[in-house]
C-alpha positions as a printed Julia matrix, in Angstrom:
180×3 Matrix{Float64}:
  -78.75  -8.5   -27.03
  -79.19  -5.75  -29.45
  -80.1   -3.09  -26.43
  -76.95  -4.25  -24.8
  -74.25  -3.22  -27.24
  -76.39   0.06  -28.0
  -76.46   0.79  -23.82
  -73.04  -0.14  -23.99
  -71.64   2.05  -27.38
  -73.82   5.08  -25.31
  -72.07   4.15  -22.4
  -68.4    4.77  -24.45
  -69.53   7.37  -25.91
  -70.5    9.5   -22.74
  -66.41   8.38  -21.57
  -64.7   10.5   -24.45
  -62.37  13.44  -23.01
  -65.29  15.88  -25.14
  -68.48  14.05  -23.1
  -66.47  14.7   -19.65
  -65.39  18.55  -20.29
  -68.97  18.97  -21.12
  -70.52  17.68  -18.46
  -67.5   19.39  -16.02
  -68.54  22.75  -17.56
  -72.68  21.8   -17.19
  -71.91  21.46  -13.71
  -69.63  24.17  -12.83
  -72.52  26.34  -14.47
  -75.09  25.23  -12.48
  -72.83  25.7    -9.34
  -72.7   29.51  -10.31
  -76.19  30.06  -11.24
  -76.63  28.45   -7.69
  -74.53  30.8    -5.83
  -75.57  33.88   -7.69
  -79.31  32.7    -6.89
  -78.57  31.88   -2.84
  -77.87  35.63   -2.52
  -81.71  36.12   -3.61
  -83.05  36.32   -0.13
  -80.33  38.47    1.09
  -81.29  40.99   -1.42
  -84.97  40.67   -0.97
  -84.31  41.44    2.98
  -82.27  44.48    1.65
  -84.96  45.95   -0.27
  -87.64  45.73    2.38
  -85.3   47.35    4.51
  -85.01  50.43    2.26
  -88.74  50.21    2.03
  -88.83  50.2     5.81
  -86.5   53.0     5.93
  -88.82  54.93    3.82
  -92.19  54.31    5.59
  -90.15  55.28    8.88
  -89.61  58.77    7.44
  -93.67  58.85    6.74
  -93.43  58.39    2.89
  -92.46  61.76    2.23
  -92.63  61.18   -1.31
  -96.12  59.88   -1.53
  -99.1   62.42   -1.63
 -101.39  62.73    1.63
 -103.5   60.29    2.53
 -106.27  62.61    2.46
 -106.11  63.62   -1.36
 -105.24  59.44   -2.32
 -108.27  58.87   -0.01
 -111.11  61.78   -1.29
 -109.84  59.96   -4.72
 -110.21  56.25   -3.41
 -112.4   56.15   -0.93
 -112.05  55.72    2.41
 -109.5   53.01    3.44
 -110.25  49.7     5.58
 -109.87  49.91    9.12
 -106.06  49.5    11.35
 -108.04  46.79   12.86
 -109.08  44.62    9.52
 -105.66  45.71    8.03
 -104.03  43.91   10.99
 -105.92  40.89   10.89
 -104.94  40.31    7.45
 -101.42  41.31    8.32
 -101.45  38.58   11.18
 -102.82  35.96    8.32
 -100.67  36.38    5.97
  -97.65  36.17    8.3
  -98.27  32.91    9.35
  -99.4   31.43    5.91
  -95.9   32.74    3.94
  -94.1   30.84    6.86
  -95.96  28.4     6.41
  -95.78  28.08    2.74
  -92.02  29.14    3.53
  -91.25  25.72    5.55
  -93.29  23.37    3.51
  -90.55  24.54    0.77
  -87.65  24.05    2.43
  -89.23  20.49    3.83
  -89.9   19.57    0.28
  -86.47  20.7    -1.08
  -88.42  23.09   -3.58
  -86.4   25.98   -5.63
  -89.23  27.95   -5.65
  -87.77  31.95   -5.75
  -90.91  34.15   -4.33
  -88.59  36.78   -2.1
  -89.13  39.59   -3.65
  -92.98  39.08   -4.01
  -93.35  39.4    -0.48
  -91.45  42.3    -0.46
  -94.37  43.85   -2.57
  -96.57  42.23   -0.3
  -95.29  43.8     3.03
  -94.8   46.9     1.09
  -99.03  46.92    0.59
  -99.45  46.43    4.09
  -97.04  49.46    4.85
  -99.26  51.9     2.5
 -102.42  50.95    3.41
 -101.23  51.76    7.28
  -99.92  54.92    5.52
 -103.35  55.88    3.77
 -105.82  54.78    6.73
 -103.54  57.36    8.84
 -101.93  54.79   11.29
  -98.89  53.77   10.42
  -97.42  55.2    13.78
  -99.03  52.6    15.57
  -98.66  49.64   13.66
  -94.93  50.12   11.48
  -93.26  47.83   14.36
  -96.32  44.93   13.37
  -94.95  45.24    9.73
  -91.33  44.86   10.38
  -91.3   42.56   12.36
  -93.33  40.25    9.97
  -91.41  41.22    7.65
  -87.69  40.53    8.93
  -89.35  36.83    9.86
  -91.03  36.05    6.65
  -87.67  37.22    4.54
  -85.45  35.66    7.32
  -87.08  32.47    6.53
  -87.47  32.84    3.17
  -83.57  33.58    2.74
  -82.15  30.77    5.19
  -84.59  28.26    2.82
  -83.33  29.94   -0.21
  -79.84  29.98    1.1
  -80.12  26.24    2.69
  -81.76  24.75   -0.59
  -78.49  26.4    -3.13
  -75.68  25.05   -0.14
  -76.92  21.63   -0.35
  -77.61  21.79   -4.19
  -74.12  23.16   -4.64
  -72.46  20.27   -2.46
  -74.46  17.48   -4.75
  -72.76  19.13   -8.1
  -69.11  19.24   -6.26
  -69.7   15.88   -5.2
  -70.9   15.23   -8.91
  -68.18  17.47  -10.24
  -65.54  15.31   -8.3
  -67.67  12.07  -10.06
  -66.8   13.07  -13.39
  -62.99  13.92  -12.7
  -62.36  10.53  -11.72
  -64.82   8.19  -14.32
  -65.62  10.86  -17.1
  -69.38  10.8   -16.78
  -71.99  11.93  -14.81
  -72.95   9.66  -11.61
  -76.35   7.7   -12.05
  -79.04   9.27  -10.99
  -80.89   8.28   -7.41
  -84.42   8.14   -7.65
């Protein structure tokens, strides 16, 4: 009886005017953090495209890959290069789709970014970028396209939960219960 009138005292409580502007501002924070953060795949596509850019031009900033390769060593082979290329393509889309089946938040754009970026330089430094810079973008733009529509997918239907929440607490002054 005792757990009753406490559930039921909390459940005033959480109806003041205070509780409900609270909770309206909670939400309409987490809206924007949401729509600043579906914009993180867009970006992530923009920066590979600058880094595409620049490997296009031959890295014109980097030193010859003879004097990084009498320092390094020699590099591995266009062949094993591609192989792991054609891997790791398939396992980020993968990984990608699991995400987006799982309704994860998980933010890894920009890490494949770096990732592609790798693949570009050591094409660069074993001399045959030429041949292979269409294999890289092309992975690329379908990794980061995936990654942004999950990115972008997950934050539209997040958003739409905290209007519909939003719209909740305009009308009863507290948050909805919570579906399990």
């Amino acid at each position: 009886m005792t757990d009753m009138r406490e559930h039921q005292q909390s459940a005033d409580i959480d109806k003041t005017p205070d509780s409900a502007d609270k909770f309206r501002q909670e939400l309409l924070k987490e809206i924007s953090r949401l729509s600043r953060f579906s914009t993180r795949g867009i970006l992530a596509l923009s920066l590979f495209l600058v880094v595409s850019i620049l490997a296009w031009w031959g890295f014109f900033f980097l030193p010859a890959p003879e004097t990084v390769t009498a320092l390094l060593g020699k590099p591995p082979s266009a062949s094993i290069i591609s192989i792991v290329l054609l891997i790791y393509t398939f396992s980020a889309i993968i990984l990608s789709l699991s995400r987006m089946a799982a309704g994860i938040e998980h933010c890894s754009s920009f890490s494949h970014v770096g990732f592609l970026t790798a693949f570009y330089l050591f094409y660069y430094f074993g001399k045959s970028l030429e041949e292979n810079y269409w294999a890289v973008f092309g992975a690329g733009i379908t990794i980061l396209g995936v990654e942004s529509y999950r990115i972008w997918s997950f934050c539209a239907e997040a958003i739409t939960q905290k209007q519909e929440d939003l719209e909740f607490v305009a009308r009863t002054g507290r948050l909805p219960p919570k579906e399990y």
